[in-house]
C-alpha positions in Angstrom: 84.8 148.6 61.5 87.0 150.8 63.8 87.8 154.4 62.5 91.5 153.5 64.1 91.5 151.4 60.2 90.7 155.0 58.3 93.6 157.4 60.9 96.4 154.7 60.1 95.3 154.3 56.1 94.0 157.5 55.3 94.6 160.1 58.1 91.3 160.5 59.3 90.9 161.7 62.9 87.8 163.2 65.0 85.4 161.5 63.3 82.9 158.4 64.1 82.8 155.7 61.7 78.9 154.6 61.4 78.9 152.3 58.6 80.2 151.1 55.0 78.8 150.4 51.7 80.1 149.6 47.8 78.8 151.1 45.0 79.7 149.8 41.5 83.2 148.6 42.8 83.5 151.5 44.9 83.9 151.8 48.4 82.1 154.6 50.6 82.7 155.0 54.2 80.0 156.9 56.1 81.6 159.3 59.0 80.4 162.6 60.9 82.1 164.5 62.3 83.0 164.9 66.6 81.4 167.5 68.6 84.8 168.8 69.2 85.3 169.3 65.8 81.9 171.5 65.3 83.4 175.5 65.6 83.8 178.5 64.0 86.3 178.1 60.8 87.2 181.5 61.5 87.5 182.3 65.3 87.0 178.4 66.1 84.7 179.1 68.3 82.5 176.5 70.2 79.2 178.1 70.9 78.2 177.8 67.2 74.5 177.2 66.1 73.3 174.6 63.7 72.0 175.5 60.6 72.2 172.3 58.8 74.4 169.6 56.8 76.0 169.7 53.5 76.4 165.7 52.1 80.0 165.5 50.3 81.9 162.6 49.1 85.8 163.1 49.7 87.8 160.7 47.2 90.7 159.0 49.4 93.5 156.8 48.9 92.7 153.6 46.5 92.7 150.2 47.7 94.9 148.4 44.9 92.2 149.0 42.0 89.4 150.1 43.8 88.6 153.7 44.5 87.4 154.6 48.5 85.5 157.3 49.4 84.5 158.8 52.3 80.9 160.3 52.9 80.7 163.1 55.3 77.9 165.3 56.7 79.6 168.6 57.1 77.5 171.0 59.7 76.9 174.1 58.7 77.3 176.9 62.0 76.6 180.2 62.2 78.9 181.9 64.5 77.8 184.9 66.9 80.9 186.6 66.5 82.0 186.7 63.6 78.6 187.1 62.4 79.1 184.1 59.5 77.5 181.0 58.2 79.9 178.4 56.9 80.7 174.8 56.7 83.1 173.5 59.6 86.5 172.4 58.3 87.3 168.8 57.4 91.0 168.4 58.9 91.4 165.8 56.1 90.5 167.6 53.0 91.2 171.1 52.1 87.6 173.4 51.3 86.2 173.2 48.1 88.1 170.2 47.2 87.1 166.8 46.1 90.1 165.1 47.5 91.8 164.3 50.9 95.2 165.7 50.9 96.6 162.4 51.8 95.3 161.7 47.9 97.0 164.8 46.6 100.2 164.3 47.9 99.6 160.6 46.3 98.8 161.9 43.2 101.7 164.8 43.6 104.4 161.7 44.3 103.4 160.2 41.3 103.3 162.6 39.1 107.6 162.9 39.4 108.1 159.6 37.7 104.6 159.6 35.5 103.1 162.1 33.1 99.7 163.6 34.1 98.2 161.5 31.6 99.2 157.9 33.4 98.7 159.5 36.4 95.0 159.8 35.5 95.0 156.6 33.8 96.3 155.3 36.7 94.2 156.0 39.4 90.9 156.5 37.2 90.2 159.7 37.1 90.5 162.9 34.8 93.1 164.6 33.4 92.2 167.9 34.8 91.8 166.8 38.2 95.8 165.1 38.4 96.4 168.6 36.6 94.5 171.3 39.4 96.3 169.4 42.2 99.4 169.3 40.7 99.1 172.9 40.0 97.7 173.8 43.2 100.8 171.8 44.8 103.7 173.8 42.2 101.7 177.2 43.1 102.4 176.6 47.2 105.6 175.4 46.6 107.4 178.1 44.3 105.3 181.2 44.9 107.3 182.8 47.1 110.9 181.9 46.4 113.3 182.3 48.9 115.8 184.8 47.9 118.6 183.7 51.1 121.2 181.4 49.5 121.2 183.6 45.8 124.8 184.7 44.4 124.5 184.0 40.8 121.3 185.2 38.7 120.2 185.8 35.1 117.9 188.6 33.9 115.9 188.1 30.4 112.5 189.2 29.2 110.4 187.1 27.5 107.8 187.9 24.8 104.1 186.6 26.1 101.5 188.0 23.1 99.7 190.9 22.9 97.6 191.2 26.3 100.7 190.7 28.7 103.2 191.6 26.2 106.6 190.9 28.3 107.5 189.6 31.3 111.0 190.1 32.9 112.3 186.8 34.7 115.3 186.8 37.1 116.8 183.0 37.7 119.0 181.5 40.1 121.7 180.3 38.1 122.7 177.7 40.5 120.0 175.4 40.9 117.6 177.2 37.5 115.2 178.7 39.9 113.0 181.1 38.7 113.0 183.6 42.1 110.8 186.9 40.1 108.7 187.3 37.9 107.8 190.7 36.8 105.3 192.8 34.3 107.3 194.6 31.6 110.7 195.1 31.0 113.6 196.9 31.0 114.5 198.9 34.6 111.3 199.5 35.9 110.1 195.8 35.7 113.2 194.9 38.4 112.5 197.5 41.2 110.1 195.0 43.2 112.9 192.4 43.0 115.3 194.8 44.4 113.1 195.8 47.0 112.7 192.3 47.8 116.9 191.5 47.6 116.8 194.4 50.4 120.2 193.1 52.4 121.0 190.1 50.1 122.0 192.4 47.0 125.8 192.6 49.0 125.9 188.1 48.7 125.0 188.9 45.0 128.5 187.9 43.0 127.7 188.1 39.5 124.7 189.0 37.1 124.4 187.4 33.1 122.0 189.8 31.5 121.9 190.6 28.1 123.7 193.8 26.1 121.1 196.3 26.6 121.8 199.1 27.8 118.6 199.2 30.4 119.6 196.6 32.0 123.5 197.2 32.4 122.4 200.5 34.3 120.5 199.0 36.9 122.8 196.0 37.7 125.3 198.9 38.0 123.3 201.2 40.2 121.7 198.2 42.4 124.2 195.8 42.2 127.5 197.6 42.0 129.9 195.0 42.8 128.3 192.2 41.2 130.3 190.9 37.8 127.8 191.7 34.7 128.2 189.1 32.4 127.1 189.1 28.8 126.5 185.2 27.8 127.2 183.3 24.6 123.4 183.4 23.4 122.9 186.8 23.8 126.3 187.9 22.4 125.3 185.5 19.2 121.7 186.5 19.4 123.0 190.4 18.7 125.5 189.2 15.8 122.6 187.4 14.0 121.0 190.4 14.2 123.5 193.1 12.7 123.9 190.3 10.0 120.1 189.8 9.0 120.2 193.8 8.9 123.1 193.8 7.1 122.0 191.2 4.3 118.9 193.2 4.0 120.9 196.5 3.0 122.9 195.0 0.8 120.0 193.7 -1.3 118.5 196.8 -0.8 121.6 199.1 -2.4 122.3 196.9 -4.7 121.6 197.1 -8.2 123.1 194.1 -10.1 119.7 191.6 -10.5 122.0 188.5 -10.4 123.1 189.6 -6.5 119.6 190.6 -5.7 118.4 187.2 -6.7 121.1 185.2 -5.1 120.4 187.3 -1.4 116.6 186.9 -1.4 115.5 184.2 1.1 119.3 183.4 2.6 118.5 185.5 6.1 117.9 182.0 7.8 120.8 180.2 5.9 123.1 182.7 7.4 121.9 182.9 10.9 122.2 178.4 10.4 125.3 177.2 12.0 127.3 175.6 9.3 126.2 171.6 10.7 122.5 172.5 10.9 122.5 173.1 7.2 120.0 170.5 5.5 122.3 168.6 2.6 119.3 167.0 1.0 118.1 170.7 0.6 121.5 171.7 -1.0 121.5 174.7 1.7 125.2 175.0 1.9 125.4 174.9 -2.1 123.0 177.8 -2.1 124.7 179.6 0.6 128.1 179.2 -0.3 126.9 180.8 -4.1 126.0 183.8 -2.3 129.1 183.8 0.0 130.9 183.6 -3.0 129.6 186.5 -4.8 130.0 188.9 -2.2 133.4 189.6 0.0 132.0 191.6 2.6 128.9 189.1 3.1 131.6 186.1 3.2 133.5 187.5 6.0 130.7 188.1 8.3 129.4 184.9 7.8 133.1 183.6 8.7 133.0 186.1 11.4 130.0 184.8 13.0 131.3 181.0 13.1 134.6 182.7 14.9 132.8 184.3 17.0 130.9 180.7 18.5 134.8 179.4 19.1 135.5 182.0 22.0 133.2 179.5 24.5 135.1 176.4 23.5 138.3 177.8 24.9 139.2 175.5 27.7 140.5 178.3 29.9 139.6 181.9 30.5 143.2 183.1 29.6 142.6 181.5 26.0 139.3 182.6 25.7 140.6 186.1 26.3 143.1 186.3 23.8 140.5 184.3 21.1 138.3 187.3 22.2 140.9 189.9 21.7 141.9 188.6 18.2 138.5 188.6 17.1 138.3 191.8 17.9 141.3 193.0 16.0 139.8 191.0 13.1 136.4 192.8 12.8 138.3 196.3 13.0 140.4 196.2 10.3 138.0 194.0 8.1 137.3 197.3 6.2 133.3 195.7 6.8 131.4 198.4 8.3 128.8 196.6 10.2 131.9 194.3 11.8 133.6 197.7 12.6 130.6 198.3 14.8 129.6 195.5 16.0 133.5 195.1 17.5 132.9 198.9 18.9 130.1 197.4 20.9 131.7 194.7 22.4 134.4 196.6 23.6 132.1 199.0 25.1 130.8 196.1 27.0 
């Protein structure tokens, strides 16, 4: 068998073939390596000295059903100057790994129309190995974003447990790239990414953040003529908020037992939109009791559902004047925490 049969099949080059044997279905193909190919990993240099082989079997791309393998004798060469014993590299197979990378990129093609489970299924082999390379292929790919073509972005933190605690993560709202990732949050968590923006902060057109404060400063400071723009979930995310407060004081003034025992357990059937309620659960007969039985409770609730119609405006000029009318609404609603809440949006 020619080694020309293992370049064009499985992009091997530089080694001699010697022979071939099957194993329990398996093929194995015996190589070594050139003498050109025996240098210095490091340096690459020539005038290396022997100290040895190390026997590995490389897995390579399957014939139909049948896995191939190749065995290799991989020298081991200490180097003069660099002063360092190591194994020489494989060309066809990354270190340390038990794949050629013509199988990775096989098993990396596969995995966008299959899950990692029929991936390994498919070719035979373990769920953790599909999952390493594809890791190991997402990990070269995304770790350093490129931050050239970036004019829309989102800024959130996200909640990650009690070692890491939060993580601040910047997107690219145009294609839902994640471009940085940083430890923390609030304003000190984005100064690497600003530092990394350098030039690119002027192509930066607008930012969607959420209402804190923290973050409204430093878009303004860094960013000073990009748009800030506070989107529908956080906007909503806030109301639910005051609202869950404000059905908790209300049950905590109040002193009628009736009241107190219609609020307890409604926080999540207020923050429910209206459609989501469960009708074999009775939730909107239960909710609508409460409503009932308390005026400044029921507009709120009727507040909150207004509120959502402002994003199915079919133009900005609509939306605007929804907006502004909402507004209007909450101030003269004679509800205190819709007072506020109105004060803060106009703020923003």
């Amino acid at each position: 068998m020619s080694i020309s049969i293992l370049y064009h099949t499985q992009n091997i080059f530089g080694y001699i073939y010697e022979r071939t044997f099957y194993k329990e279905g398996t093929c194995i193909f015996k190589i070594y390596p050139q003498e050109r190919l025996i240098r210095c990993p490091i340096c690459g240099n020539l005038e290396v000295q022997s100290r040895g082989n190390v026997l590995r079997d490389i897995m390579l791309l399957p014939t139909g059903r049948h896995k191939n393998y190749a065995q290799v004798e991989i020298p081991r060469v200490y180097c003069p100057k660099c002063n360092k014993l190591r194994q020489i590299q494989l060309g066809f197979a990354d270190e340390y790994h038990s794949c050629s990378r013509l199988f990775e990129r096989y098993v990396c093609d596969l995995c966008k129309v299959m899950t990692i489970h029929d991936v390994a299924q498919h070719l035979d082999i373990s769920w953790s190995t599909v999952k390493d390379i594809h890791k190991r292929y997402l990990n070269k790919k995304y770790k350093t974003p490129s931050l050239k073509n970036i004019y829309k972005i989102a800024i959130d933190e996200i909640y990650c447990g009690k070692g890491t605690k939060y993580l601040t993560i910047v997107l690219n709202l145009e294609n839902g790239a994640v471009v940085f990732i940083g430890e923390g949050k609030g304003a000190e968590a984005l100064e690497p990414f600003w530092e990394k923006l350098g030039r690119r902060k002027k192509k930066i057109q607008s930012v969607a953040i959420d209402m804190s404060q923290a973050y409204t400063n430093a878009v303004r400071e860094n960013l000073p003529k990009a748009t800030q723009v506070y989107d529908h979930f956080h906007v909503i995310k806030l109301y639910n908020e005051k609202m869950s407060d404000f059905r908790r004081d209300l049950y905590r003034e109040t002193e009628d037992a009736y009241m107190k025992a219609l609020l307890k357990g409604t926080r999540w059937l207020l923050l429910k939109n209206r459609e989501n309620l469960n009708e074999e659960k009775k939730e909107w007969n239960r909710l609508e009791a409460v409503l009932s039985a308390n005026q400044p409770l029921l507009a709120a609730y009727y507040m909150k559902e207004e509120l959502h119609r402002i994003w199915e405006q079919k133009d900005m000029e609509r939306g605007a004047e929804e907006f502004d009318e909402w507004l209007k609404m909450a101030e003269v609603s004679g509800v205190r925490m819709l007072k506020k809440f109105a004060k803060t949006l106009r703020e923003h």
